[in-house]
C-alpha positions as CSV (number, residue, x, y, z in Angstrom):
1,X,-6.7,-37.9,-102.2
2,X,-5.5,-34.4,-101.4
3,X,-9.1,-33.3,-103.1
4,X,-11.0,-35.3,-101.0
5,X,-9.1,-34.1,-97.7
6,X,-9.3,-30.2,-99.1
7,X,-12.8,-30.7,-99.3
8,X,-12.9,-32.5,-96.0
9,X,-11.1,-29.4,-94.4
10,X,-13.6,-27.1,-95.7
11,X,-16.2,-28.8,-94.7
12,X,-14.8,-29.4,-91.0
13,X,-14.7,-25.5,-90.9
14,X,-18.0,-24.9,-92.3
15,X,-19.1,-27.3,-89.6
16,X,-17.3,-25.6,-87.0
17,X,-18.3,-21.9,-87.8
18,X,-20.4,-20.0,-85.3
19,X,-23.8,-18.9,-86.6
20,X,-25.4,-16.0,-85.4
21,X,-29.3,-16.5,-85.0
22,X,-30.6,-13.0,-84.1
23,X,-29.1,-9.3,-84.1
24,X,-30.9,-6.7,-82.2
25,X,-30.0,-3.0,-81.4
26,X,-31.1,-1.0,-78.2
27,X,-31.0,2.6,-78.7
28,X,-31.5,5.1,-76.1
29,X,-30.2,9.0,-74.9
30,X,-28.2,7.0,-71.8
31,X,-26.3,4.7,-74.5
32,X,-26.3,2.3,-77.7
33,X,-26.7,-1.8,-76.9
34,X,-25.8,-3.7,-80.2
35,X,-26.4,-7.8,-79.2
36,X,-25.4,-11.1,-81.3
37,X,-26.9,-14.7,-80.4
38,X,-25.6,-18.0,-81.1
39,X,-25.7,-21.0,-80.1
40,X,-21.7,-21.0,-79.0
41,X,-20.1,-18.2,-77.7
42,X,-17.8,-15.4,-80.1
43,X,-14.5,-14.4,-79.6
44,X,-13.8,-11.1,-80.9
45,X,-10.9,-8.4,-81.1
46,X,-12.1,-5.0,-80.8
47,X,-10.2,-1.3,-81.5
48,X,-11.3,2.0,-81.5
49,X,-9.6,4.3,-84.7
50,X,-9.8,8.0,-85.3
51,X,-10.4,10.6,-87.8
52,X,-13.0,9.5,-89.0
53,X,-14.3,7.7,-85.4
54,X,-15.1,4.4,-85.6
55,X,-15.1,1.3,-84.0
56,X,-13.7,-2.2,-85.4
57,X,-14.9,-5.2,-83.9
58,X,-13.5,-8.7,-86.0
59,X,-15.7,-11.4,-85.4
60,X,-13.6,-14.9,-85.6
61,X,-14.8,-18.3,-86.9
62,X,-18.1,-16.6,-87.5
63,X,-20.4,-16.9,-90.8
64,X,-21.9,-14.1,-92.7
65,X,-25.3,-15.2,-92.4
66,X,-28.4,-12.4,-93.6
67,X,-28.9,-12.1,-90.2
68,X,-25.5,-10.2,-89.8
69,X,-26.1,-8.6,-93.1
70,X,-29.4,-7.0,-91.4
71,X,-27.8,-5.3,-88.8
72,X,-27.0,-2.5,-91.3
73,X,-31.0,-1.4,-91.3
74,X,-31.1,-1.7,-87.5
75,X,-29.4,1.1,-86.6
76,X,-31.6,4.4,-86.6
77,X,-30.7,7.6,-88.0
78,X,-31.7,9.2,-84.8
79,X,-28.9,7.2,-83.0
80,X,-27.4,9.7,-80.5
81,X,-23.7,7.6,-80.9
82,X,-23.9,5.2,-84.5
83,X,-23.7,6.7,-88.0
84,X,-24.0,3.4,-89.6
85,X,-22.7,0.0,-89.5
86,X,-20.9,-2.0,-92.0
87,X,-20.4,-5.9,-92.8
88,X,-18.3,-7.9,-94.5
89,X,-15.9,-10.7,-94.7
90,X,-12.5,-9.5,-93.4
91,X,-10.8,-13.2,-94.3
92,X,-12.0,-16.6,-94.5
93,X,-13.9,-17.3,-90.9
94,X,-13.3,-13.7,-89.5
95,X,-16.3,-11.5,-90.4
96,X,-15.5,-7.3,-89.4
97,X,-18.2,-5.4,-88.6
98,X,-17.5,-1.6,-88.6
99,X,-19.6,1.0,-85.9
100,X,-19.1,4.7,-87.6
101,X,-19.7,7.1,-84.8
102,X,-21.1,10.4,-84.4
103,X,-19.0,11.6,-81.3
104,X,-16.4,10.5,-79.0
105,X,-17.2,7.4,-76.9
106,X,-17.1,5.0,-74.4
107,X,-17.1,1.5,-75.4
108,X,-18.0,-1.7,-73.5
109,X,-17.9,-5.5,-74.9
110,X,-18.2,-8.5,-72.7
111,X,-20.0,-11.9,-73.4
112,X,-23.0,-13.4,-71.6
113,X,-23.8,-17.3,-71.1
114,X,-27.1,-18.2,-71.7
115,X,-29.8,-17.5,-69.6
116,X,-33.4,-17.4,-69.7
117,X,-34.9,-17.7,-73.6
118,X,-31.5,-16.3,-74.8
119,X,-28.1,-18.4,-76.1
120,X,-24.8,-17.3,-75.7
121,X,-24.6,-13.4,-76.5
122,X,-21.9,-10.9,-77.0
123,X,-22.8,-7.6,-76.2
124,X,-21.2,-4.3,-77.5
125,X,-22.4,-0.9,-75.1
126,X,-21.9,2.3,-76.8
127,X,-21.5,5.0,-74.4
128,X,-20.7,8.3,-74.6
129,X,-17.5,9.6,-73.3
130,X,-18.7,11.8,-70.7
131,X,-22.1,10.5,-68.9
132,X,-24.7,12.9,-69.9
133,X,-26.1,13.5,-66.5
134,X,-23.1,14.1,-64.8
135,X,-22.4,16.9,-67.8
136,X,-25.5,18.3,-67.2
137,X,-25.6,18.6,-63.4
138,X,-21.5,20.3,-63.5
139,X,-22.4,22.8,-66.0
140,X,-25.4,23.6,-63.7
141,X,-23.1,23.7,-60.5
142,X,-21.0,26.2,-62.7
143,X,-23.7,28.5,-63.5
144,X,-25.5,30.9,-60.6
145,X,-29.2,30.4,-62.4
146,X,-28.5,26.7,-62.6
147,X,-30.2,26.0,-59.2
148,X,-32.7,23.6,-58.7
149,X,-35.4,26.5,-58.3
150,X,-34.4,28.2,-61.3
151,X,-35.6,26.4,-64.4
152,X,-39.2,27.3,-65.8
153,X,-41.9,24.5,-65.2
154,X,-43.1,24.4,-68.8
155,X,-39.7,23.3,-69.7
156,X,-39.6,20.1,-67.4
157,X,-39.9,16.8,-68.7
158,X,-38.0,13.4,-68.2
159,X,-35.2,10.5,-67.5
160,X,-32.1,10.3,-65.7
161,X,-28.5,9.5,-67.4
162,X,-26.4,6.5,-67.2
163,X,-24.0,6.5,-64.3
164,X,-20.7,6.5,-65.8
165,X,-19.1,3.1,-66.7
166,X,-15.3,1.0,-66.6
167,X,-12.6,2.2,-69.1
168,X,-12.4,0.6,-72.6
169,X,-11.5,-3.1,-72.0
170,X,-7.7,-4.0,-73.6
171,X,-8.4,-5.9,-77.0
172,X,-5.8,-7.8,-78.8
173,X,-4.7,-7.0,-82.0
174,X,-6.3,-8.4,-85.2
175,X,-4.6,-9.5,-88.4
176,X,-3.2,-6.7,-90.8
177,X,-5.5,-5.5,-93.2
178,X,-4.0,-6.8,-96.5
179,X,-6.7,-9.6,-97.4
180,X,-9.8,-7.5,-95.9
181,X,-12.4,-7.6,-98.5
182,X,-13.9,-3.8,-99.4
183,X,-16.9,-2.6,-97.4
184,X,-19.6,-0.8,-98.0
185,X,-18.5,3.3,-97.9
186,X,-19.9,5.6,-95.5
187,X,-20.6,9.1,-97.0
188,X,-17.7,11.3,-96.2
189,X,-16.6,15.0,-96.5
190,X,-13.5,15.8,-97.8
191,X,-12.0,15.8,-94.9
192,X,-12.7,12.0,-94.2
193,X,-11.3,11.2,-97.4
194,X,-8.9,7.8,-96.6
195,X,-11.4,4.9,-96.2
196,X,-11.4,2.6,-93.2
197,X,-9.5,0.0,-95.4
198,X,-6.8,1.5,-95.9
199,X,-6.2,2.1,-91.6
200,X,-4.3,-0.5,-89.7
201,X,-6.7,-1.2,-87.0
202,X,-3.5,-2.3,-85.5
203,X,-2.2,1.3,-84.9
204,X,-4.9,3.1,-83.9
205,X,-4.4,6.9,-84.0
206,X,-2.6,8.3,-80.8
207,X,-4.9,10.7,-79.4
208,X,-4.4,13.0,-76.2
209,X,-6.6,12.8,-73.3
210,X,-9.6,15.5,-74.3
211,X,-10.8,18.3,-71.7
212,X,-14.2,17.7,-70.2
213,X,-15.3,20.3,-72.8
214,X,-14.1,18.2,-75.5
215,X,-15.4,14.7,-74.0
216,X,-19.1,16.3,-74.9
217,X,-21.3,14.9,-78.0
218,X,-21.4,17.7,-80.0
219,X,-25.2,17.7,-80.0
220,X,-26.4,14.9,-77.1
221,X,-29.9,14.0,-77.4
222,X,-30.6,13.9,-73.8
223,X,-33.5,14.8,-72.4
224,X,-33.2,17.5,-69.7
225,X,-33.1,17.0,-65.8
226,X,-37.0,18.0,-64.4
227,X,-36.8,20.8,-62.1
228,X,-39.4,22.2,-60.6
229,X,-39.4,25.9,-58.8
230,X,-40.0,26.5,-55.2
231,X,-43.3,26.4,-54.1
232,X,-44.1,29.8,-54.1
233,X,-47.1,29.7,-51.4
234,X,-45.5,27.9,-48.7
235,X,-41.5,27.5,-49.3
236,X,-41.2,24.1,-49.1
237,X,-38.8,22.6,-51.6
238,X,-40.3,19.8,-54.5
239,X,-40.1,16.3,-53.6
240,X,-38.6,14.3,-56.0
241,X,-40.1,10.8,-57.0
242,X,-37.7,8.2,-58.7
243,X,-39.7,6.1,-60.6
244,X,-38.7,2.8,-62.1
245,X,-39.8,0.8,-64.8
246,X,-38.7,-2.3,-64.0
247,X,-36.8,-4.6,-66.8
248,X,-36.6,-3.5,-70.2
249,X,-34.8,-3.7,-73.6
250,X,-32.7,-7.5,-73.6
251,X,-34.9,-8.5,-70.4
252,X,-38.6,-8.7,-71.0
253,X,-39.6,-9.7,-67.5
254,X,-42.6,-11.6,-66.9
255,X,-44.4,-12.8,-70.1
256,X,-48.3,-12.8,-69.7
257,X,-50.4,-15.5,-70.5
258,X,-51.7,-13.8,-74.0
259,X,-48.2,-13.1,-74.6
260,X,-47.6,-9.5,-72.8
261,X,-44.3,-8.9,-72.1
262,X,-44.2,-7.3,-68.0
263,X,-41.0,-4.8,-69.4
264,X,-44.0,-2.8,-71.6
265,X,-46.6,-3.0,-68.8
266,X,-44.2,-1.4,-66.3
267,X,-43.4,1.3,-68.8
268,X,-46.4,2.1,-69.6
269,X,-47.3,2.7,-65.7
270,X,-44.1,4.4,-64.8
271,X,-44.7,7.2,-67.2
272,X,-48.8,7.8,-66.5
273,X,-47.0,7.8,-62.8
274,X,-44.6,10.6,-63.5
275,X,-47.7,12.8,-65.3
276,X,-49.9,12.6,-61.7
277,X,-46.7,12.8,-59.7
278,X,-45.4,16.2,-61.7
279,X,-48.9,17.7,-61.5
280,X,-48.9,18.4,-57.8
281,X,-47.4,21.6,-57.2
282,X,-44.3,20.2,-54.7
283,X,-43.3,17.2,-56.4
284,X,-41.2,16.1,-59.7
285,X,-41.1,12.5,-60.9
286,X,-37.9,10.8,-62.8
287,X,-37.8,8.1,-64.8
288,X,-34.7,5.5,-64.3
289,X,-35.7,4.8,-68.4
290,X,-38.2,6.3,-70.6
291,X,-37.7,4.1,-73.3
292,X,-37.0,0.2,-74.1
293,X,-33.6,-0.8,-73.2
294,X,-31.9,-2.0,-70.1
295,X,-30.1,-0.6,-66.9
296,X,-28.4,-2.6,-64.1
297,X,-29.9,-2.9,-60.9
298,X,-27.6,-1.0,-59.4
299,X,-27.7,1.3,-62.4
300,X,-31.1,2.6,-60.8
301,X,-29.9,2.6,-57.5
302,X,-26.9,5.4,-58.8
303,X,-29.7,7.3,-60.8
304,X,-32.2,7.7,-58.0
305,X,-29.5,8.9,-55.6
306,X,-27.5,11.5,-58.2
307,X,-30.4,12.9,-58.2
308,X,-31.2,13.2,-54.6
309,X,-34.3,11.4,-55.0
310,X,-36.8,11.3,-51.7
311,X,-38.4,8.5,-52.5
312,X,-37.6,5.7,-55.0
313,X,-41.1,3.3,-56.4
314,X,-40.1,0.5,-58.7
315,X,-42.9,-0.7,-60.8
316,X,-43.0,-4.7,-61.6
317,X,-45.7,-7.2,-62.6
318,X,-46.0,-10.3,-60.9
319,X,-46.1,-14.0,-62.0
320,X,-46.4,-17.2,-60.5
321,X,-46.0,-21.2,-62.0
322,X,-50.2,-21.0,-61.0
323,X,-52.2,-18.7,-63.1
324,X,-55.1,-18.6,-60.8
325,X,-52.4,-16.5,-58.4
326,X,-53.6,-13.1,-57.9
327,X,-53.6,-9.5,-56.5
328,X,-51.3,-6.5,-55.9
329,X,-48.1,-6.6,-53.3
330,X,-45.5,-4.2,-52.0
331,X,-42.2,-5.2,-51.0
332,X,-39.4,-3.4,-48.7
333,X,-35.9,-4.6,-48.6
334,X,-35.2,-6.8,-45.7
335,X,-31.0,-7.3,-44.1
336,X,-32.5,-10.3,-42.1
337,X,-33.6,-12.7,-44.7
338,X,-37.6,-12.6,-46.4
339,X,-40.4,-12.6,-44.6
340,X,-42.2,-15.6,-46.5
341,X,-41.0,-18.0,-49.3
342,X,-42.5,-16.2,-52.1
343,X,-41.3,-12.7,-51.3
344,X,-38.3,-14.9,-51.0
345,X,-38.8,-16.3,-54.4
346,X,-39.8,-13.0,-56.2
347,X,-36.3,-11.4,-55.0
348,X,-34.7,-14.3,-56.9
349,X,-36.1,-14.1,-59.3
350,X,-35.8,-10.2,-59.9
351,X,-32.2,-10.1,-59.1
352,X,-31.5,-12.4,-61.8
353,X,-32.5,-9.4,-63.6
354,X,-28.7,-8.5,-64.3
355,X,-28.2,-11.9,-65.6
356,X,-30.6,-11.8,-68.1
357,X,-30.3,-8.4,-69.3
358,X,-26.8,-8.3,-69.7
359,X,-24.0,-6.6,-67.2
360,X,-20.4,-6.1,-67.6
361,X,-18.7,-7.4,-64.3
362,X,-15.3,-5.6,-65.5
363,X,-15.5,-3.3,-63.1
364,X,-17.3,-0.6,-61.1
365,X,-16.6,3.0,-60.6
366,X,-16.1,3.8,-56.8
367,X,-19.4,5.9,-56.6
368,X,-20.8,2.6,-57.5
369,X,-18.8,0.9,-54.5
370,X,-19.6,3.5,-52.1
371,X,-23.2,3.3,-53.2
372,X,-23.3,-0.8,-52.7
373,X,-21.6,-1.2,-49.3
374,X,-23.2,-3.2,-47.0
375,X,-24.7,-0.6,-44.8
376,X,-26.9,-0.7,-41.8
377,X,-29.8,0.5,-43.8
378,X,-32.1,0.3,-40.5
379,X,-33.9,3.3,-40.5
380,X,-34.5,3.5,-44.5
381,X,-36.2,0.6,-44.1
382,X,-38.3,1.6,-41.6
383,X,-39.7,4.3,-43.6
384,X,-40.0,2.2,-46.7
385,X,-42.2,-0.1,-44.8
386,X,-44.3,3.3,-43.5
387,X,-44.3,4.1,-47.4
388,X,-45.2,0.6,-48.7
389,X,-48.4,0.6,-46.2
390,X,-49.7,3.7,-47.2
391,X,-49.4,2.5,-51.1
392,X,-50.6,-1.2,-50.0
393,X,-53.6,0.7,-48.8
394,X,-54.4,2.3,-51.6
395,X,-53.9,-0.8,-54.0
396,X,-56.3,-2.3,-52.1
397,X,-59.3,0.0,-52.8
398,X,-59.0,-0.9,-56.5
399,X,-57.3,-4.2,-56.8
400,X,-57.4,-7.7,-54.4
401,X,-54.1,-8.0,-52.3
402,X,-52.1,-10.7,-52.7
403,X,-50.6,-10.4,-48.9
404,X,-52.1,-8.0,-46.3
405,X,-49.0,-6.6,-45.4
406,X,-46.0,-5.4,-46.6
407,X,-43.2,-8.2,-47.6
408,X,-39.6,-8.4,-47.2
409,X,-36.8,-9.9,-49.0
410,X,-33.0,-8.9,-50.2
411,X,-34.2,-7.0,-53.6
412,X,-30.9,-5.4,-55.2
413,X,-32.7,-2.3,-56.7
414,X,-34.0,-1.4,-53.0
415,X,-30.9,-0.8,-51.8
416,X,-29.9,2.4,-51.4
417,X,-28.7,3.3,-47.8
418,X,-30.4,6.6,-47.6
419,X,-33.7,6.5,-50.0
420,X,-36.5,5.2,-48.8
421,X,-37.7,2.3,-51.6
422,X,-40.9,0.4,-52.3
423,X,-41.2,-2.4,-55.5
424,X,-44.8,-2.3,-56.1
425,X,-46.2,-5.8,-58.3
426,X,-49.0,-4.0,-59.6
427,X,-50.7,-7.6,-60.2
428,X,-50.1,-11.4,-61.4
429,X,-49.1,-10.9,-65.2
430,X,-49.0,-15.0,-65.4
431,X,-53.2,-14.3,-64.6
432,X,-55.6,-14.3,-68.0
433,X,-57.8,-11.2,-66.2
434,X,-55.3,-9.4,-64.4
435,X,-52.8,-9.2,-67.9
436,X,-56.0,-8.1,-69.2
437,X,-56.8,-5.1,-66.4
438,X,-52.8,-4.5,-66.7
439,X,-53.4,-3.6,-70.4
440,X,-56.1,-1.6,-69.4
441,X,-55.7,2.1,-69.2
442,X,-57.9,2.9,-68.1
443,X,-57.0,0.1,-64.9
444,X,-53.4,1.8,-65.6
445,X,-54.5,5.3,-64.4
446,X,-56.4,4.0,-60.9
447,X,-53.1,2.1,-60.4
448,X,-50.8,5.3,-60.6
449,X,-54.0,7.6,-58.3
450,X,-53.6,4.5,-55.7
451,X,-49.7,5.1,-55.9
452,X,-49.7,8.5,-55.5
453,X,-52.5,8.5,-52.9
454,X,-50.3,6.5,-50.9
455,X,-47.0,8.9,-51.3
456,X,-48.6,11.6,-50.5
457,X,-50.1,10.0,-47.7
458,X,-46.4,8.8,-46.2
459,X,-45.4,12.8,-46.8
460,X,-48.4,14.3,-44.7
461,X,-47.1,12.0,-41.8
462,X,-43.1,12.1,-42.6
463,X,-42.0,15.7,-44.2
464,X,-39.0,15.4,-46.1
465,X,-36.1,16.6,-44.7
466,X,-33.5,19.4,-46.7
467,X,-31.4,17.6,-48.8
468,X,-27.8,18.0,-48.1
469,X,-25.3,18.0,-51.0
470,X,-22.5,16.2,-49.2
471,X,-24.9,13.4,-47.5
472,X,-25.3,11.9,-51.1
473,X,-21.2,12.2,-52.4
């Protein structure tokens, strides 16, 4: 009998244990996503130890599956932030996975419910302890030839940083280490010599707060901020463009009829976008992500206005429940309600963005705050709607509208109180022939000349105004 209930009890919690049916890993320069899926949710304790760096996370009533195992080969060796990851059982029903780090970070961990095509996730965000843009624009507030005039135009290129995020979240604190089964070694200098086993994740070492100096990755990969020079022949200072691929990394977007996913089009667009926008001789283009991963809606907000952006264009893909829907659209932001049931629909649907990527709701830094407020955004909308008119225009000479005019609705990434912002849906994704004209490039480039005919356009009519350092802080 006590056999038989042993073996009862076992198989209870083999029954019980949470399996985890995919892994995925999101690098990028702005920060490292590392996501598990199952089909309940995982509760977790997570500490950060020193010397070397690393991160524990214990996984509990969780079953080390090959899909776990895997994660090992997921993480690149170009990783600005992971050295490697290591697996293993820590005790019966607690598996530990181990993050060995290149720098000093920032850590984030928060659980999503399901949403979309996804299950329950937990999500671990690796980012670095100082956020990379806000580095790069104080050491070039510190230095007299750091001005925006003063950087070469060879050298420019590229994306904008992840604002910085909430402190590290309080964990609480995991079994002693006696029964932990051995993991796999990380190569280590001689220095490094006491392996992670033998650290009580329970007393992590005390560490004093680091100067800014010290808060730096040793060596970031980050791309640098594009500057362009005065224009020499008539003085005017460069325009800068934010461009924004919308979606990416855990949220796909749209999905096309044959199977195109709307956070590749977008990508693709956004960066042949920022090629015609940085060849004209006053304007610079940045991209809110050159890569695939995600970044909050308000994420792109902060980027566009850190960077004193004039104008910020984010580039989407339409679909409808009908695949016979078609043509190209440009929507404002509206403080009144939308201006017809799909617009209405469309902003739903793209402000569940956040949902389905994946956002902490821990907390948000007050730039954030200020940046959200509720503020009579009157005359920025005006000018995006003189903006989305000229581009509607131009969409139209190579592409069937989908509406005339220029739509409203309460879209999250339009609203910045002080940039005027378009979201272009370059066409129906959910349509057999557009997905196939969206795949195009050739479609791709007279989509980004339409674009940019329409900026520039808006500009001959509305000159930018000087920028003013304390209007955007």
């Amino acid at each position: 009998m006590l056999v038989l209930a042993v073996g009862l009890s076992l198989s209870a919690l083999a029954q019980a244990a949470v399996v985890v049916s995919a892994a995925r890993v999101w690098p990028a320069a702005d920060y490292t996503r590392i996501t598990l899926e199952s089909a309940k949710p995982i509760t977790q304790n997570m500490v950060m130890l020193k010397n070397p760096d690393r991160l524990v996370l214990d996984l509990q009533d969780v079953e080390l599956n090959t899909i776990l195992k895997t994660l090992t080969d997921k993480i690149s060796s170009s990783d600005p932030y992971i050295k490697q990851v290591r697996v293993a059982n820590f005790r019966p029903g607690v598996v530990r996975l181990v993050v060995d780090l290149k720098a000093e970070i920032k850590p984030q961990i928060f659980a999503l419910p399901p949403a979309g095509e996804y299950k329950y996730r937990l999500v671990l965000d690796i980012y670095p302890a100082q956020d990379p843009l806000m580095a790069m624009l104080e050491q070039r507030d510190k230095s007299p030839a750091g001005s925006r005039e003063s950087a070469p135009a060879h050298e420019q290129q590229a994306t904008l940083a992840t604002p910085s995020e909430p402190p590290l979240p309080p964990t609480t604190e995991p079994t002693k280490p006696a029964e932990l089964v051995k993991l796999p070694e990380p190569v280590k200098t001689a220095e490094q010599a006491k392996p992670i086993e033998q650290a009580n994740p329970a007393e992590p070492t005390a560490v004093a707060e680091p100067s800014l100096a010290a808060q730096l990755p040793p060596a970031p990969v980050f791309t640098p901020i594009p500057v362009k020079p005065l224009n020499k022949e008539d003085g005017t200072r460069v325009i800068t463009i934010a461009i924004d691929a919308g979606h990416g990394g855990e949220d796909p977007g749209a999905r096309g009829a044959n199977g195109s996913h709307e956070k590749d089009i977008t990508l693709a667009v956004a960066k042949k976008l920022k090629v015609v926008v940085d060849a004209e001789p006053n304007m610079r283009g940045v991209l809110t992500r050159d890569g695939d991963y995600f970044i909050p809606l308000h994420g792109r907000v902060v980027k566009a206005r850190k960077l004193q952006s004039d104008l910020f264009v984010s580039i989407h893909a339409d679909a409808f429940i009908r695949p016979d829907a078609r043509g190209s659209s440009v929507f404002a932001l509206s403080e009144r309600g939308a201006t017809s049931a799909s617009a209405r629909y469309l902003a739903k649907q793209e402000n569940e963005s956040d949902l389905i990527g994946g956002v902490s709701l821990d907390g948000k830094e007050p730039y954030l705050a200020r940046t959200l407020l509720d503020l009579s955004q009157t005359a920025t909308i005006n000018d995006s709607l003189k903006l989305g008119k000229a581009v509607l225009g131009n969409l139209g000479q190579i592409n069937s509208l989908h509406k005339g005019a220029v739509e409203q609705a309460g879209f999250a990434v339009l609203k910045s109180p002080d940039i005027p912002s378009i979201l272009v849906e370059t066409a129906f994704i959910s349509n057999p022939e557009e997905e196939r004209k969206l795949n195009d490039e050739e479609y791709q480039e007279k989509l980004v000349n339409a674009i940019l005919a329409g900026i520039k356009k808006y500009f001959a009519s509305n000159p930018p105004l000087a920028k003013s350092k304390m209007a955007r802080e």
